[in-house]
N, C-alpha and C positions, 0 to 999 in steps of 0.2 A: 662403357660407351654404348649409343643406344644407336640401332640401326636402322636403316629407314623403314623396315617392316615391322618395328616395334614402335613409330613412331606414328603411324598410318593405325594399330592398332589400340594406342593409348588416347585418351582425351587431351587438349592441350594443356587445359588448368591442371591436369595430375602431371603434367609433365614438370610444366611451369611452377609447381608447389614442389616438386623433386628437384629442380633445378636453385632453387630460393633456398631449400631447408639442408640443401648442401650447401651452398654459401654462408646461411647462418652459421651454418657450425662451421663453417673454415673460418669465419670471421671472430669467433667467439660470442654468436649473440646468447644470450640468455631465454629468449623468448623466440621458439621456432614458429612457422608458418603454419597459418589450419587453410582448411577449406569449411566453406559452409556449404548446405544443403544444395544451394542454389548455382554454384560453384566459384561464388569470389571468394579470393583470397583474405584472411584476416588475422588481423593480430591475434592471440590467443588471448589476451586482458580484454576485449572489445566491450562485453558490459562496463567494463568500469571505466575505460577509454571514451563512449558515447555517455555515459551519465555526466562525464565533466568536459564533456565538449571536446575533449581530444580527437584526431583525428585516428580511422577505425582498420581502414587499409593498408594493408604494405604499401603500397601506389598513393596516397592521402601521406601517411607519416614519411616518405622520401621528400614531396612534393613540399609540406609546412616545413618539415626541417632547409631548405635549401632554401625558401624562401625568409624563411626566421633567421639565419643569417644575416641579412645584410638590410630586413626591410623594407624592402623595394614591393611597389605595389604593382601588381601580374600586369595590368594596362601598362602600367609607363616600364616595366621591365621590357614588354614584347614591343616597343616603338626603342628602347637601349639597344637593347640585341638588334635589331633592322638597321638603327644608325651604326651599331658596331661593325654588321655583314656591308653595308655600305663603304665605313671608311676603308676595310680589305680590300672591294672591289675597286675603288679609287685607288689606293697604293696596288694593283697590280695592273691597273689600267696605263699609270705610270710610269708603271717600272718597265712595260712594251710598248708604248706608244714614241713613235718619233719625234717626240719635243724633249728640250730640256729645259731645266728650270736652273736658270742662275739667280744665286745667292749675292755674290757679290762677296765672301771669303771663300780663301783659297781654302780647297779640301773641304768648301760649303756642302761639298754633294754626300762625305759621309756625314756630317752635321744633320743633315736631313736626313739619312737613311735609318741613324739611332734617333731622330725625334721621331719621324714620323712609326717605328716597330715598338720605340717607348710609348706612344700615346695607345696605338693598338693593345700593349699590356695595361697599361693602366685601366682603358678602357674595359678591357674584357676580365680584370680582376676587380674591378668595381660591382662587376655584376656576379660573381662566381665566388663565394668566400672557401670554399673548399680548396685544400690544399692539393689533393688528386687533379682536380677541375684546373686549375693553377697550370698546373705543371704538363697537362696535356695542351692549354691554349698556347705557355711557352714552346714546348717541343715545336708545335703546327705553325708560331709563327718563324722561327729559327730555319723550320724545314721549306717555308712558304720564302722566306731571305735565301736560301740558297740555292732552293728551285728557280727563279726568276731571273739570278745570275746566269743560271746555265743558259736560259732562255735568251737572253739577253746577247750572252755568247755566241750563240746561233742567228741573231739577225746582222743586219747588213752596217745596221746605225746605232745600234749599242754596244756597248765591250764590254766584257764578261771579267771583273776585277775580284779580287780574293778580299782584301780591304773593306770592299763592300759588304761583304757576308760577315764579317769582323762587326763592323760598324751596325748592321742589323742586331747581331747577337747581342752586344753592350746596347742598344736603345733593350732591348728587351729584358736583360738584366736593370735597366737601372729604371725601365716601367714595374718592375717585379718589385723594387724596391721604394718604388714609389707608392705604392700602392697601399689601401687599406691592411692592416691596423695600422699599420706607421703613419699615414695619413690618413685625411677625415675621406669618406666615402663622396665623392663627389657629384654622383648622380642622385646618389641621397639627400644630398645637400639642394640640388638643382630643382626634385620634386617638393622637397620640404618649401623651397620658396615660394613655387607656384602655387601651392595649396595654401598659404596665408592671404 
């Protein structure tokens, strides 16, 4: 473990290359991390990486692979993600605000509470083809359904139900299951159309 006066005392990039090339090998990469002269970090293939156009960076090769998933072009990903941080902030504007929203079925209000945490997964697995990335956006919205309960429980005009937090988890399960490969990428779908 390194301590704050060995940290003051080392360069970041030698850190940040001690920190990577321990990961690689906990991860089992085959190909550890260099530094070059200048002090960025690099693949150790990098001629052969820049002769055929690959990209030459640890930070380049994260960046193509996550985006080589799923397709999605960097503009209309970073207007996905805003609408995505958007629909969050609506569903928790909701979930504390003094209105209610009737359906008009009875038990309409968890109907809504698994569409609207299913749309949130769907949403934010359309964008994230990693199963790590998956499964943290799951955790955050499950944790984000049962925060808002509590909160809810604390105000004067909302009740704080167990049901509801149920009702969140299953939209969120069955947005998980909705989701790309089992269905077609839908944001994919929606750039694909405007670019014809």
């Amino acid at each position: 473990m390194w301590r704050a006066k060995d940290i003051s005392e080392r360069s970041f990039s030698a850190l940040l290359r001690d920190l990577l090339t321990i990961a690689n090998k906990g991860l089992s990469v085959r190909n550890p991390v260099a530094e070059c002269a200048d002090g960025r970090l690099l693949c150790p293939e990098k001629d052969r990486n820049a002769a055929s156009g690959r990209p030459t960076t640890v930070l380049d090769s994260l960046m193509a692979a996550n985006n080589q998933t799923l397709g999605l072009d960097l503009r209309a990903r970073s207007l996905w993600l805003l609408l995505g941080w958007v629909l969050v902030l609506c569903i928790v504007f909701l979930s504390v605000a003094p209105i209610s929203i009737e359906t008009g079925v009875e038990q309409g209000d968890k109907l809504s509470h698994a569409f609207a945490y299913g749309t949130l997964m769907v949403w934010f697995a359309n964008l994230y083809g990693r199963l790590a990335r998956r499964r943290m956006f799951a955790a955050g919205l499950v944790a984000l359904g049962i925060a808002l309960e509590f909160i809810q429980g604390w105000t004067e005009y909302r009740t704080f139900e167990v049901i509801d937090m149920v009702a969140d988890a299953a939209g969120v399960v069955a947005g998980w299951a909705l989701a790309p490969p089992r269905m077609p990428n839908l944001l994919k779908g929606v750039e694909k159309f405007f670019r014809t």
